[in-house]
C-alpha positions, 0 to 999 in steps of 0.5 A, spaced: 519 491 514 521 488 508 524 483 513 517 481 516 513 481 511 510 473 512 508 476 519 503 482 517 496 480 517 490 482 515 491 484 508 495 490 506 494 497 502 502 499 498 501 506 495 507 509 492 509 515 488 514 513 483 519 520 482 518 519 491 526 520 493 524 521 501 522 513 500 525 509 493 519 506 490 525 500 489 523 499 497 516 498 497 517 494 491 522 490 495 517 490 500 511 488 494 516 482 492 517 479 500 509 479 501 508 475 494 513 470 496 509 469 502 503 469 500 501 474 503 495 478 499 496 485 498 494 491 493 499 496 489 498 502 487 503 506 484 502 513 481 507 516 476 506 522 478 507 524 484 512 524 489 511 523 497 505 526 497 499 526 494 496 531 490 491 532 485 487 528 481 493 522 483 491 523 490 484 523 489 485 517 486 489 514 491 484 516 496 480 513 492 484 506 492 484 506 500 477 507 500 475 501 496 481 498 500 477 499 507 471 497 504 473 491 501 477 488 507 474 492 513 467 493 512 464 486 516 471 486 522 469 488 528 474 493 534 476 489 539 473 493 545 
């Protein structure tokens, strides 16, 4: 993914717990970095307490976040039939 980061599109959502050992937060990072440098727009969001998954009020918070994400970027779009 970090290798075709200028071909995603629309915008994207990175969610990462920072103590995940099944995926190293250094990766998304990484994937974060090739994304700005392309120039592509995207949202991060890292939580310091959780691992890979999403638990408590972290994880309502990341909930929260992707909510707020698909409104913002999804809402007006329509599905191809």
């Amino acid at each position: 993914m970090v290798a075709h980061a200028e071909r995603f599109e629309p915008e994207l959502l990175l969610v990462h717990g920072l103590p995940d050992v099944n995926v190293l937060p250094a990766a998304t990072l990484r994937f974060s970095d090739r994304l700005t440098r392309a120039g592509k727009h995207h949202d991060l969001v890292l939580l310091p307490d959780q691992g890979h998954q999403l638990m408590g009020a972290p994880g309502e918070f990341a909930l929260s976040a992707a909510a707020r994400f698909f409104v913002r970027h999804l809402r007006d779009r329509r599905v191809a039939e």
